[in-house]
C-alpha positions in Angstrom: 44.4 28.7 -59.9 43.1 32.4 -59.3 44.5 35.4 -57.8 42.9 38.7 -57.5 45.2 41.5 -58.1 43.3 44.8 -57.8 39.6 45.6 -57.3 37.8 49.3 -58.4 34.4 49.9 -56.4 32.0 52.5 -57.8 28.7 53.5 -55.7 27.9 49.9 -54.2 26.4 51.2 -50.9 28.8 53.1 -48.7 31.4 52.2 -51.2 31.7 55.2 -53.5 35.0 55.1 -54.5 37.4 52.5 -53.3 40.6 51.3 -54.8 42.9 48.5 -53.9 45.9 46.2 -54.6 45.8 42.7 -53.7 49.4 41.1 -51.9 50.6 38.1 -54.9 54.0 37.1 -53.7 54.0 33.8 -52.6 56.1 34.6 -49.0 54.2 37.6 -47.9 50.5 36.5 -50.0 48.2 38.0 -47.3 46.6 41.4 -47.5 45.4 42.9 -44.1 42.0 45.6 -44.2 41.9 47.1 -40.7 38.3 47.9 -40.2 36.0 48.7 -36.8 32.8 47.3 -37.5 30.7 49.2 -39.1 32.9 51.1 -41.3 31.8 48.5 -44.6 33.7 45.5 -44.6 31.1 43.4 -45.4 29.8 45.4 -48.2 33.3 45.4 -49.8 33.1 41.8 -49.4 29.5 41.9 -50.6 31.0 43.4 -54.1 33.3 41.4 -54.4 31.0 38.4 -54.8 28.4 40.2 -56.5 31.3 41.3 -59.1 32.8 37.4 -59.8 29.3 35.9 -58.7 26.6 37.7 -60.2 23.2 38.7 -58.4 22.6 35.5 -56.4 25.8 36.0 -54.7 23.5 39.0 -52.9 22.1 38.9 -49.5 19.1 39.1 -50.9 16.6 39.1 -53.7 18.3 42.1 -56.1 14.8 43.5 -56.5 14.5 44.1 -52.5 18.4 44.6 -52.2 19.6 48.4 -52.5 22.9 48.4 -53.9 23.5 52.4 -54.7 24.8 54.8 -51.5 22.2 55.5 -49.3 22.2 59.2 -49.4 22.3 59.4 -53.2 20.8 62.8 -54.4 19.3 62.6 -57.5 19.1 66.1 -57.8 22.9 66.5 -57.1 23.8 63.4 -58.5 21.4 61.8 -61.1 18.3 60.3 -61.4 19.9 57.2 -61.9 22.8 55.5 -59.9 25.7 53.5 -61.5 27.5 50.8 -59.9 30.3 49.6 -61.3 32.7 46.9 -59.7 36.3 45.8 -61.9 38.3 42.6 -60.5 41.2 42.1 -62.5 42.6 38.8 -61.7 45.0 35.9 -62.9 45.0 32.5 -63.5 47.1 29.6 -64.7 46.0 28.2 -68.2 45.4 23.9 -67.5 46.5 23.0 -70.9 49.2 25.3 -71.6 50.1 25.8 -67.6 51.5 29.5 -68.8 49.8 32.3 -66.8 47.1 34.5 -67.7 45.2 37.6 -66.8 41.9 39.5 -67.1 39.9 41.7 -66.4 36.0 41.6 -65.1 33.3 44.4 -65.2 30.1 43.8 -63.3 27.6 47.1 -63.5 24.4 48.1 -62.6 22.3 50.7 -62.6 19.4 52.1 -59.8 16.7 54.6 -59.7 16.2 55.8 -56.3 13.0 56.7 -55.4 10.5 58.1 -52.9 10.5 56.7 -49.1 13.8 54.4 -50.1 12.1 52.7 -53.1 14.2 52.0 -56.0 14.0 50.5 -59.6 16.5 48.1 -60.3 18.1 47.1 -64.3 19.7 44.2 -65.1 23.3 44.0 -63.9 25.7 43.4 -67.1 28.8 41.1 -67.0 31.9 42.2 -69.2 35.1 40.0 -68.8 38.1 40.8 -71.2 41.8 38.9 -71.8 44.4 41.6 -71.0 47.2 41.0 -73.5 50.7 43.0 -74.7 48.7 43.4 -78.1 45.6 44.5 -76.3 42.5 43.2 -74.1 40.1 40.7 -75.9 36.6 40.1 -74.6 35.8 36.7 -73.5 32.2 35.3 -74.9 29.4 34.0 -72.5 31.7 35.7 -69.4 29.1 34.1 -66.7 29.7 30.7 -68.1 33.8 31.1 -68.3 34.0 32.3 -64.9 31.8 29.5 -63.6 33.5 26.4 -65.7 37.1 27.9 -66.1 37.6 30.1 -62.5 35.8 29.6 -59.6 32.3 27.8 -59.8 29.5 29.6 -58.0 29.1 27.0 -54.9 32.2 27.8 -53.6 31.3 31.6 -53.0 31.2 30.1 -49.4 34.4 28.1 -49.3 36.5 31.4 -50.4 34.7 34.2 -49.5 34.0 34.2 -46.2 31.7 36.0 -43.7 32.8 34.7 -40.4 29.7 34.4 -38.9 27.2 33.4 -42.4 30.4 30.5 -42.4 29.5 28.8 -39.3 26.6 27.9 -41.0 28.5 24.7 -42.0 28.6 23.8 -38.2 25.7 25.1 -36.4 22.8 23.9 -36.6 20.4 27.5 -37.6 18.0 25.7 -39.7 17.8 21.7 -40.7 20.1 19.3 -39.9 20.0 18.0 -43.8 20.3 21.7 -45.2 23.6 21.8 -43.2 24.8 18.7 -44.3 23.7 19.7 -47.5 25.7 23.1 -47.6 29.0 20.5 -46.1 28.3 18.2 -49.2 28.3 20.6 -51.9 31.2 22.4 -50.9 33.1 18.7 -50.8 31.4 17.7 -54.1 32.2 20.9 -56.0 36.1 21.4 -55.0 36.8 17.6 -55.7 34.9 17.8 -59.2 32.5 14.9 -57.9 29.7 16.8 -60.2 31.5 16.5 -62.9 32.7 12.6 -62.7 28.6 11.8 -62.2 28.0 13.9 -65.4 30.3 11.7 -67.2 28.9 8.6 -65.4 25.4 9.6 -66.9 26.5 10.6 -70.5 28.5 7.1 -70.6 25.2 5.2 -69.2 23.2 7.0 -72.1 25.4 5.5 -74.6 24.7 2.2 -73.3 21.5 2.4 -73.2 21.5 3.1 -76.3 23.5 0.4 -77.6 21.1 -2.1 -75.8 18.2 0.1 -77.9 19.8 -0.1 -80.9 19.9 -4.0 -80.7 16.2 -4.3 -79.5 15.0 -3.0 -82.7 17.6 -4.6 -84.8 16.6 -7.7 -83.2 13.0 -7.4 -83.2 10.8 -10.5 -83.6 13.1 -12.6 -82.2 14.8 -13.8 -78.3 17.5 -11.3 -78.2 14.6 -9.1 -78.8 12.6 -10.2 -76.0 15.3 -10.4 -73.5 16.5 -6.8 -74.5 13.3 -5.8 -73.6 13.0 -7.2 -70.2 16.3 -5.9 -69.6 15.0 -2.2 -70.6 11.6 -2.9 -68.2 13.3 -4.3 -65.3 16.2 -1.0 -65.8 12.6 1.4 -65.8 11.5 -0.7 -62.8 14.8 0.3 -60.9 14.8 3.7 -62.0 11.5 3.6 -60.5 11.9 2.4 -57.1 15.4 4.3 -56.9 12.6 7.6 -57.7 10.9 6.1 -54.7 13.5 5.9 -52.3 14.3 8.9 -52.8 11.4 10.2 -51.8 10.8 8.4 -49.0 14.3 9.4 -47.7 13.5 13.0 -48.4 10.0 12.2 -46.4 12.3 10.7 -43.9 14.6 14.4 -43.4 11.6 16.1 -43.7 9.9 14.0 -40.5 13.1 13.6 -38.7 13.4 17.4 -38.8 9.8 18.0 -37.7 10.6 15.3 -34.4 13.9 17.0 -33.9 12.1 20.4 -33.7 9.2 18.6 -31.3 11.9 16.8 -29.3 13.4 19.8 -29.0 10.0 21.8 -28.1 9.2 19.2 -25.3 12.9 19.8 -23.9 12.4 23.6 -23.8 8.9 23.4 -22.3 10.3 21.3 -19.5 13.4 23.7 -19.1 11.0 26.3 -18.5 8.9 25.0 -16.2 6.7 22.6 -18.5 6.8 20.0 -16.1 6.5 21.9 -13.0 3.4 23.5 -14.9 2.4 20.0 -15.4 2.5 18.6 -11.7 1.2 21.7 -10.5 -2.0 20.9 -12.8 -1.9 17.6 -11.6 -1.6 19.3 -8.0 -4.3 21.5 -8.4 -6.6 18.7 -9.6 -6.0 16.6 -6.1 -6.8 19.7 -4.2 -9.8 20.8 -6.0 -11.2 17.1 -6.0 -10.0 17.1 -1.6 -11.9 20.3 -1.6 -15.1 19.1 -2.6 -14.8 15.9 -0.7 -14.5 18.2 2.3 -17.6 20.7 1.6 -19.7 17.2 1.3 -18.2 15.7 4.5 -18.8 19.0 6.0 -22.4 18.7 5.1 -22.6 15.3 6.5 -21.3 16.7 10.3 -23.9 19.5 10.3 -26.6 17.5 9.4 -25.2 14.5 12.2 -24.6 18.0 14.3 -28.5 18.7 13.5 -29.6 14.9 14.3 -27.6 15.4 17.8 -29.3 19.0 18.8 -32.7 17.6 18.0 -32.2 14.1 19.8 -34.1 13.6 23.5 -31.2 12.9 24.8 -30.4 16.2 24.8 -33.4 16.8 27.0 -33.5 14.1 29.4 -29.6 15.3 29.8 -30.3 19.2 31.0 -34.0 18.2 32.3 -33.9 14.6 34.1 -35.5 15.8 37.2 -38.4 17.5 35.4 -39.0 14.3 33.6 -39.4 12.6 36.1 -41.8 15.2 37.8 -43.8 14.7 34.8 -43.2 11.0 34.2 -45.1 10.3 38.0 -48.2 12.9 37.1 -48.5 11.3 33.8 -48.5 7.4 35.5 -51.0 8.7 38.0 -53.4 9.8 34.7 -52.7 6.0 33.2 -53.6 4.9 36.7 -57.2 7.0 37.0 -57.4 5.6 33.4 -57.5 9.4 32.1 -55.1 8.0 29.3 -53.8 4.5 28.3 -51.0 2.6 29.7 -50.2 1.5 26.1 -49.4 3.0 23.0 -51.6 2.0 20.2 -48.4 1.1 17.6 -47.5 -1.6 20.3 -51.1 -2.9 20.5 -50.9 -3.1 16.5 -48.3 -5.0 16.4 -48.9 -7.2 19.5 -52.1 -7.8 17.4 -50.1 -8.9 14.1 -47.4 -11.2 15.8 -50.3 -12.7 17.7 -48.6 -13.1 20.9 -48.2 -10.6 23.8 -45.2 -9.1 25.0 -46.4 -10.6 28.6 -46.3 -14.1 26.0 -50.0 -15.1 25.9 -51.7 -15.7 23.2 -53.7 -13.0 21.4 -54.2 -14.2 17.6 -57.8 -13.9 16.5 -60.3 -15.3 18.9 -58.7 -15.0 21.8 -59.5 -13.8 24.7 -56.5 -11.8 24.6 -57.0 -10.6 21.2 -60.4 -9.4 22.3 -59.0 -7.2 25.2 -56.6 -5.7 23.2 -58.6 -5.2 20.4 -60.9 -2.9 22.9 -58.2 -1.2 24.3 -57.7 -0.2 20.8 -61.3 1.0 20.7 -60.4 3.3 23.9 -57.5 4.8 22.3 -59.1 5.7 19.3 -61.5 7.6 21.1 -59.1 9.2 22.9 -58.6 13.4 22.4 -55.4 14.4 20.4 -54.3 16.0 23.9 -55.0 12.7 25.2 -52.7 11.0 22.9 -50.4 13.5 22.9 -50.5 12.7 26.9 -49.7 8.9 26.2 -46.8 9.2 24.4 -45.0 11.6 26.8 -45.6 9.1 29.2 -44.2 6.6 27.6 -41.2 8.6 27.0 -41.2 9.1 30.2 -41.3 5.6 31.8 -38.4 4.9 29.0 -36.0 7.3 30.4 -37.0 7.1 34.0 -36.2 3.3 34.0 -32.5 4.4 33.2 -30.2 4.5 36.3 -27.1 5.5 35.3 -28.3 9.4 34.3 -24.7 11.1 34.8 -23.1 7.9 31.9 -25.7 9.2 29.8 -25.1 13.2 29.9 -21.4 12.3 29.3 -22.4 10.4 26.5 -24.3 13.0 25.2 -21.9 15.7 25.8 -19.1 13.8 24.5 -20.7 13.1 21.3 -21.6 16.8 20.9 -18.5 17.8 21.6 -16.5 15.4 19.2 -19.4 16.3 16.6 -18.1 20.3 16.7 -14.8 19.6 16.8 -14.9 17.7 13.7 -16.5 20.6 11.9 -14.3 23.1 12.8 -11.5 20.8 11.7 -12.9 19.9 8.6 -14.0 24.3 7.9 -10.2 24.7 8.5 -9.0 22.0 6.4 -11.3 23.8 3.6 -9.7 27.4 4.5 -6.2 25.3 4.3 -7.1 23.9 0.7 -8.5 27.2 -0.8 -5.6 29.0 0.3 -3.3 25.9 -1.5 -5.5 26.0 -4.8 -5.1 30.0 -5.2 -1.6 29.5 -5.0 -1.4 26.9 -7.3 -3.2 28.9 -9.8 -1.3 31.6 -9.3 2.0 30.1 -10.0 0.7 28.3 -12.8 -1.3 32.2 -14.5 2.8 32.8 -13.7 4.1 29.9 -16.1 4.3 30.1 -19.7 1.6 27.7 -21.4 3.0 24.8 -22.7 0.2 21.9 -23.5 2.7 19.3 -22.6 0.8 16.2 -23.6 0.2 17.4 -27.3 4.0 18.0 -27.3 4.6 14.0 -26.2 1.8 13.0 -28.3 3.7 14.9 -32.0 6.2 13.1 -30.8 5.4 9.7 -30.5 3.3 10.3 -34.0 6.3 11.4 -35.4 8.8 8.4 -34.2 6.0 6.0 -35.5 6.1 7.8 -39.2 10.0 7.6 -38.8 9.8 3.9 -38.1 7.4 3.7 -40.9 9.5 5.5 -43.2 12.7 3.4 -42.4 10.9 0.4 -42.9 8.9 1.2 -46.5 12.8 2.0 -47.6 14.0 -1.4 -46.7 11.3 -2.7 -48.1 12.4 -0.8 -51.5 16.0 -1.5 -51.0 15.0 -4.9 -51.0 12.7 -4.6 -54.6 16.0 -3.2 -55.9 18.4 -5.7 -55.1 16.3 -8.2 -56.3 15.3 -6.2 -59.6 19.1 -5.8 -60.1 19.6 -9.7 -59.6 17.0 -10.3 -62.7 18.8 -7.5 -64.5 22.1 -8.4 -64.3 20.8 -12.6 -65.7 18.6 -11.3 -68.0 21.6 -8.9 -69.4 23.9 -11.7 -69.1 21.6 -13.9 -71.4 20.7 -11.4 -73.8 24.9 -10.6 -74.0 25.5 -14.5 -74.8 22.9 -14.6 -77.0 24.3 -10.9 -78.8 27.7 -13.3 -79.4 26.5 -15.5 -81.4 25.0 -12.8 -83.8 27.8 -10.9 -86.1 25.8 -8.3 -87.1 25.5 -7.2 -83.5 29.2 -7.5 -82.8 29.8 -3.6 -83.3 26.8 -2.3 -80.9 28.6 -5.2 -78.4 31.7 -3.6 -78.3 30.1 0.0 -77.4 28.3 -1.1 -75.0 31.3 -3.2 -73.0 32.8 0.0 -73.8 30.7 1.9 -72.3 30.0 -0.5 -69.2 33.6 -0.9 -68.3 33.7 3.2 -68.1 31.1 3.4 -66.2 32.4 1.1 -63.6 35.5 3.0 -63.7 33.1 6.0 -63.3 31.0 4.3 -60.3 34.4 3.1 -58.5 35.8 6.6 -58.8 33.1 8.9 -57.6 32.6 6.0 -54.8 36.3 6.4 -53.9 36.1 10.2 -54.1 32.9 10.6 -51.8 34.7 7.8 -49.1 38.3 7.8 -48.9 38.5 11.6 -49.9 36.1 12.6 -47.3 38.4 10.6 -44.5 41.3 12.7 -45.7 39.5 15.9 -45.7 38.3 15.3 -42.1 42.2 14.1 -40.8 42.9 17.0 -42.3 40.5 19.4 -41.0 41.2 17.5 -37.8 44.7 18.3 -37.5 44.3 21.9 -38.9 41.4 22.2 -35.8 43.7 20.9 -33.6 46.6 23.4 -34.1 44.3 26.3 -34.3 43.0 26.1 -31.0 45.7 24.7 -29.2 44.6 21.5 -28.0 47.1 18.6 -27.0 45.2 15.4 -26.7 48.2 13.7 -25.2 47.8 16.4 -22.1 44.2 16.2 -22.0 43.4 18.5 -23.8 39.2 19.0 -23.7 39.1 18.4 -27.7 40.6 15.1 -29.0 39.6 15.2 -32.4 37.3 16.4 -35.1 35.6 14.0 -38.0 33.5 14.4 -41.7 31.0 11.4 -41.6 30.5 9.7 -44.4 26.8 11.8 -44.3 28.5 14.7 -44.7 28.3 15.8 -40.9 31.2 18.2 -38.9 31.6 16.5 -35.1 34.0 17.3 -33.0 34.7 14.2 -29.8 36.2 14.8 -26.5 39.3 13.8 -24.9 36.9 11.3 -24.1 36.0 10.2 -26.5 32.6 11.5 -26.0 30.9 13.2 -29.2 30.2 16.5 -28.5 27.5 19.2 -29.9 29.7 22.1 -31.7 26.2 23.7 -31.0 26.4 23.5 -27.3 29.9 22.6 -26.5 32.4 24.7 -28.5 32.6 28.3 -28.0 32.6 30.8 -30.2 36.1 30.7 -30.8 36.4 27.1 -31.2 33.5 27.3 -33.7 35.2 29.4 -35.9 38.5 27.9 -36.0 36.3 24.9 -36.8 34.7 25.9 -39.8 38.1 27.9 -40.6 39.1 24.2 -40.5 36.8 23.3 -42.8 37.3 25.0 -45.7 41.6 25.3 -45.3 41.4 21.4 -45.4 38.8 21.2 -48.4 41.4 23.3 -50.4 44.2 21.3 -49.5 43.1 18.0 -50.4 41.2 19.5 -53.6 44.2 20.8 -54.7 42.7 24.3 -55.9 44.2 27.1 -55.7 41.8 30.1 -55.3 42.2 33.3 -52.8 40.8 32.9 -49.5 38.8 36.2 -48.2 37.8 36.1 -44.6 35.5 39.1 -42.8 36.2 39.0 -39.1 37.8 35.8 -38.9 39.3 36.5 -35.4 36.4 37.2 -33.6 35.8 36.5 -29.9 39.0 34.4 -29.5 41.3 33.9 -27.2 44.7 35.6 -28.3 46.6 31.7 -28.4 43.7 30.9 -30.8 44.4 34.0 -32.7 47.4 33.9 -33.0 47.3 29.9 -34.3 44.3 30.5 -36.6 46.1 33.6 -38.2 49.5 31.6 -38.5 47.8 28.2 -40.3 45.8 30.3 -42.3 48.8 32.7 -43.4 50.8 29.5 -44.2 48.2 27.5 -45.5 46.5 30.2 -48.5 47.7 30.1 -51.5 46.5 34.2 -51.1 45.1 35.2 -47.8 43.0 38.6 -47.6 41.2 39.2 -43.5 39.3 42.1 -42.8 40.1 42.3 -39.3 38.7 45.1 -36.5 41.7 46.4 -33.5 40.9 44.0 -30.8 41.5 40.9 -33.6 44.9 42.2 -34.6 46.1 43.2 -30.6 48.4 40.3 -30.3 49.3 39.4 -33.5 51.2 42.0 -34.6 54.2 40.5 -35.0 52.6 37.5 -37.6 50.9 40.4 -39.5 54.9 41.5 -39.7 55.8 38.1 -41.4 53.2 37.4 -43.8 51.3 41.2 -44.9 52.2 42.2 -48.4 49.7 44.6 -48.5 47.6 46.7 -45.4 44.7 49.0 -45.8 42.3 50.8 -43.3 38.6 51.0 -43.6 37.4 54.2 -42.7 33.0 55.3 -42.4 33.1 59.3 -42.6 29.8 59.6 -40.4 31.8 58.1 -37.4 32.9 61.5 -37.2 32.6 62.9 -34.6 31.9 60.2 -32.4 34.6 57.3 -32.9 36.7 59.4 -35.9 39.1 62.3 -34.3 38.7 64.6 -37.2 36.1 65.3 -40.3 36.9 63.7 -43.3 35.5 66.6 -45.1 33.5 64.8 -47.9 30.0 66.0 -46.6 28.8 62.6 -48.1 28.2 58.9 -46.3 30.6 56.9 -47.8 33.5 54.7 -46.6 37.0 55.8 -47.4 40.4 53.7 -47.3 44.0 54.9 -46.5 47.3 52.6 -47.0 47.8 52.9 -43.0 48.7 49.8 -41.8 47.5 47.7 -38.7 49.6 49.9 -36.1 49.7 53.3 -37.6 47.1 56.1 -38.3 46.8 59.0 -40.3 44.6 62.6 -40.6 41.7 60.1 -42.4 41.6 57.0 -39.8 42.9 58.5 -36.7 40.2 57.6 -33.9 39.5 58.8 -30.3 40.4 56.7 -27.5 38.5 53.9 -26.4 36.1 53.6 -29.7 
């Protein structure tokens, strides 16, 4: 057990000179800080770690982290700054259970230098006994303090930053880092670490009990066996080694798919798959527009065809044709040209029959006529020729009788022909205007290449799959290593009987093996049933903190630790909800708050609890509940708490304060702060006002 009872803080940041007395008794055991934010409550918190905790307990790396006041002169002040933080604090000797107290020293020194650079030196660690007869120092201070007070990885579980804690809960960074911060905490204040130390010293010593016989017994059986036994225990270690690395791979790709999964959601939150059918949108109408432009080309050119035909003549000149057609028969008939074009002689010619149905092949008389009315043509002028076929033409057409049907037909299919071009020139005015706004709302959407996104993912699931398998597959190599282990052992242990000489080395090692079980069964107990209790327990403390009655349907039913070290909260429903997504901020706090009060119940330590902004964006039923468990719950209880956290709770304050301070930042002044704490210097200064009160120092304006 340890409780602080004063702290002295000497240039760490703001802090120039602060002083304060810790509440002990165990009826009123919490100390209240009033402080607005901003005034240095988490760099007295800050110092307060560094001092029992050393430099790792910093925010940062101590070489990048400025620890001396910001406006340090060195002029005025020195060329080197010196920071100096004293804890005295007691505790309750475990062998002797008589009480006992001491007093730390952690100091620094800095070097300011030009354009806020700074030279850092080794911080120093002093710890002394405080006695009637006078103070003795403790050797090795970092290792008593870590063994014998309060082990480094619980700087989280007792000092508290309200919003660094919900670290244990929210998922900031990897699931397994989370679950890994939740695990250590449970590990460390239940002494798990310390049982598995044990567990491997005992296993040592039967190892070496089993060596010891190897060479004793070398050259012979138990020789032999002892040394299978000692291979097949290496094999083991060796696919244990594995495991582990594959279940490390496993995290490692199950944090990479979460992170893709959780990619692919976004993008489609934010348009992704809008983006993505308006692609596929724009590709249809690109691909319509081009079948357009080419059926477009296809009606001019039928257009063309139309425009060029005779019909077109014989529709808007009949008469004439006809005019010409009789001059024309009247030339055939003076035998100024042919009656016959020359392509129909050919081919008269080639079938061998006329169209009359005579024969004309070769040798015919037929064939002989023809053949010189061939002769005639040929002869024939090019105006002559010309002559022939216009009056063929001209027959054709004249024979026709029904001249209005074919007009109409014409003029039909020319109209129908322009109509469907200007259709199909305003479907292509339609579809330009539809791809230039698809690509403008798409230019608008943010780029998310949604197939690569699916694709990561599916590669990842298939490595998870892989992964999952290649460890059963292990799992499997153990179990049946362990099987030839444990015969092999339980030859070479029969055979060890019925040598005397290796009676003595038999008894350590059953020794030793019966330990370790005893070990084994209680970290195994520890890690299981203990981690039920600690979740009932954090359940219930959850529960009463935020005011939830399940049996009135209340929206939270219950919260749970998993046996894989996970904090889940489930509905009145019974539906598992993401603290994440579905608690607010409040509930999250009282959550982790949870957390740690039930950790140092059923660990039974006793250590000071000391919460920055605890209170923070809740309700004032869930203040008032959180403050209450946590007053009656803390074996010493100190809050740094702003104005709008205390309105409401004034009256618990009442019961359980011992002790009240306010936190006061002298360049507030004149902005928040009423009057000018006169120091001329940036520092923060603290007054014993309590929680309702002000003085000259603290007194602020209204509304700030």
């Amino acid at each position: 057990m340890i409780h602080l009872v004063s702290a002295s803080i000497k240039n760490f940041r703001q802090l120039r000179n602060i002083d304060l007395q810790f509440a002990r008794e165990p009826a009123s055991a919490l100390t209240v800080i009033r402080a607005e934010n901003g005034t240095g409550k988490t760099n007295l918190l800050t110092a307060l770690t560094w001092a029992l905790f050393g430099d790792d307990a910093l925010p940062a790396k101590r070489t990048s982290y400025r620890i001396h006041p910001l406006d340090w002169d060195s002029k005025k002040d020195g060329t080197h700054c010196p920071v100096e933080v004293t804890i005295k604090f007691a505790t309750v000797d475990d062998e002797t259970g008589l009480g006992r107290s001491f007093e730390l020293v952690r100091s620094t020194k800095e070097r300011p230098g030009p354009s806020g650079s700074f030279e850092v030196e080794k911080s120093e660690l002093s710890l002394f006994e405080t006695k009637p007869s006078g103070d003795t120092p403790i050797s090795n201070p970092n290792a008593f303090i870590s063994n014998r007070v309060l082990p480094t990885s619980l700087k989280d579980v007792f000092f508290i930053d309200g919003d660094r804690a919900l670290a244990f809960i929210e998922t900031t960074d990897e699931r397994s880092a989370k679950r890994d911060r939740v695990e250590k905490a449970v590990r460390q204040l239940l002494g798990l670490d310390i049982l598995e130390e044990a567990e491997r010293h005992v296993d040592n010593a039967r190892k070496q009990a089993v060596s010891a016989v190897r060479k004793q017994a070398a050259g012979t059986n138990l020789s032999e066996l002892a040394s299978r036994e000692a291979k097949l225990a290496e094999e083991i270690q060796g696919y244990e080694d594995t495991k582990e690395q594959i279940e490390l791979d496993r995290r490692a790709t199950e944090s990479r798919k979460r992170k893709v999964d959780e990619a692919l959601k976004g993008a489609l939150a934010a348009g992704g798959a809008d983006r993505k059918q308006l692609e596929v949108d724009l590709t249809d109408r690109e691909n319509e527009l081009r079948g357009q432009r080419q059926y477009h080309k296809e009606l001019v050119a039928r257009q063309r065809s139309l425009v060029n035909s005779s019909d077109l003549l014989v529709a808007i000149a009949r008469e004439s044709i006809g005019e010409a057609g009789a001059l024309l028969a009247q030339l055939e008939n003076e035998g100024v040209i042919p009656d016959t074009l020359p392509e129909v002689v050919k081919d008269r010619l080639e079938r061998g029959t006329c169209i009359c149905g005579k024969d004309v092949s070769e040798g015919s008389e037929g064939h002989i006529a023809l053949q010189e009315l061939l002769g005639e043509v040929d002869r024939l002028e090019d105006s002559h020729e010309i002559l022939l076929h216009l009056s063929t033409v001209a027959r054709l057409h004249s024979s026709r009788t029904d001249a209005s049907t074919e007009s109409t037909s014409w003029t039909t299919q020319g109209r129908d022909s322009l109509k469907d071009i200007v259709q199909c020139e305003q479907g292509q005015q339609r579809l330009e205007r539809d791809i230039e706004e698809l690509r403008t709302k798409i230019r608008e959407m943010p780029e998310q290449d949604l197939v690569e996104l699916e694709r990561m993912l599916t590669e990842e699931e298939g490595i998870a799959r892989e992964l999952t398998s290649k460890a059963a597959r292990i799992s499997e190599q153990i179990r049946n290593a362990e099987k030839d282990q444990k015969a092999i052992s339980k030859e070479r242990l029969a055979a060890q009987r019925k040598e005397e000489r290796f009676k003595r080395l038999l008894a350590d090692e059953t020794a030793a093996t019966d330990l370790l079980s005893v070990l084994r069964g209680t970290v195994e107990t520890l890690e299981g049933e203990t981690v039920e209790e600690v979740g009932a327990a954090m359940s219930e403390i959850f529960l009463n903190m935020i005011v939830a009655d399940p049996e009135e349907g209340g929206l939270i039913s219950r919260a749970e630790l998993t046996r894989e070290h996970d904090i889940v909260v489930y509905g009145s429903d019974n539906q598992r909800m993401d603290p994440d997504r579905d608690l607010s901020g409040a509930q999250r706090r009282a959550l982790t708050l949870a957390f740690i009060l039930a950790l140092v119940r059923v660990s039974g330590v006793n250590a000071p609890n000391v919460v920055d902004t605890p209170l923070g964006m809740t309700s004032a039923l869930v203040r008032r509940a959180m403050l209450q468990y946590a007053a009656e719950n803390s074996s010493q209880l100190v809050m740094f708490l702003t104005s709008s956290e205390i309105h409401g709770v004034e009256d618990i304050l009442d019961r359980y304060a011992g002790r009240t301070y306010t936190m006061t930042f002298s360049d507030h002044y004149p902005t928040q702060l009423v009057n000018d704490p006169g120091t001329g210097r940036i520092e923060t200064l603290l007054c014993d006002c309590d929680y309702v009160s002000s003085c000259q120092l603290c007194a602020r304006k209204e509304g700030v």
